[in-house]
N, C-alpha and C positions, 0 to 999 in steps of 0.2 A: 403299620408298615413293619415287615420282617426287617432281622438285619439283613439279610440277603440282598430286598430292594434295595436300602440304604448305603449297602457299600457301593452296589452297583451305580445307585444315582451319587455318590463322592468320586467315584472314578469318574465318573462322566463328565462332570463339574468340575475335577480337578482336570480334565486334557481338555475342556473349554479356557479354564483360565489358563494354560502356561500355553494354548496354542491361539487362540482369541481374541482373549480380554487383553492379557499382559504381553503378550506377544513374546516370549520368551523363547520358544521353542525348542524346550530343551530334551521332548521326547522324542526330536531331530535328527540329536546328536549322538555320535558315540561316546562323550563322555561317559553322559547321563547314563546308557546301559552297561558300558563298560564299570561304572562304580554299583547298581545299582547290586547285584548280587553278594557285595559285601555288607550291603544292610539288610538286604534279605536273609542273609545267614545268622546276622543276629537277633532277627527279629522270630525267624524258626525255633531257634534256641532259647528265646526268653518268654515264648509265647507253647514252645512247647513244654517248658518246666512247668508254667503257670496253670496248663489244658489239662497236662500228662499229671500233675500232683492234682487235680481236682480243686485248687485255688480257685480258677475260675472257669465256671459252671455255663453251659447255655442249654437253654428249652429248646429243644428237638426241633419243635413245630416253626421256630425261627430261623434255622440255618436252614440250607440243603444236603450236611450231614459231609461233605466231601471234604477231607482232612488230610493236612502234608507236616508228618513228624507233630502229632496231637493237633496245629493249628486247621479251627476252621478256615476254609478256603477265603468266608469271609473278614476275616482278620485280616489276613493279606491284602484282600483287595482296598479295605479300607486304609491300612500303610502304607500299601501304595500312593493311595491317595492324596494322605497327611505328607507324608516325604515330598510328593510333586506337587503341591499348593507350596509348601515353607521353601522349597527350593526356586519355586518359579518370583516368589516374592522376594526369595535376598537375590534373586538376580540381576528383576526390576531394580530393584532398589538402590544399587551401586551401579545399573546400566546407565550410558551418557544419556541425558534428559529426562533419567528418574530421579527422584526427592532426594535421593542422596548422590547424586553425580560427579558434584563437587565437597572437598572436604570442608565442614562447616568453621567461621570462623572466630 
């Protein structure tokens, strides 16, 4: 499996589970895009130090090669990802009738 497939099947996985499974839906909202560019801006920045100094490396024959500010496109999508799983779970998580709804005693 390339990373390519991989990030694309974690996106996919990540908008089943916050649209779904957890029912979260927070790529609904305008929160969620309204903040999202501010972690995309860091994630450009710490991903293009790391690409742009040759810190870390990828095999050709795994990406698709399409790159914003050093990051492959798949990096991104994979952030994407990770961001909307960890957020779709502390959403759950403090929403009324999830595990944490009420404060424990």
């Amino acid at each position: 499996m390339t990373y390519t497939v991989a990030a694309c099947v974690g996106v996919a996985l990540a908008v089943g589970v916050d649209l779904l499974v957890l029912r979260t839906r927070l790529l609904l909202g305008v929160v969620f895009w309204a903040t999202y560019p501010i972690i995309l801006g860091f994630q450009l920045l710490s991903n293009g130090i790391l690409t742009g100094r040759g810190v870390v490396r990828y095999d050709p024959g795994t990406i698709i090669g399409w790159r914003i500010i050093h990051a492959p496109v798949e990096d991104l999508l994979f952030g994407f990802a990770m961001v909307l799983v960890t957020l779709s779970l502390w959403t759950w998580h403090r929403a009324p009738g999830g595990p944490r709804a009420t404060p424990p005693r």
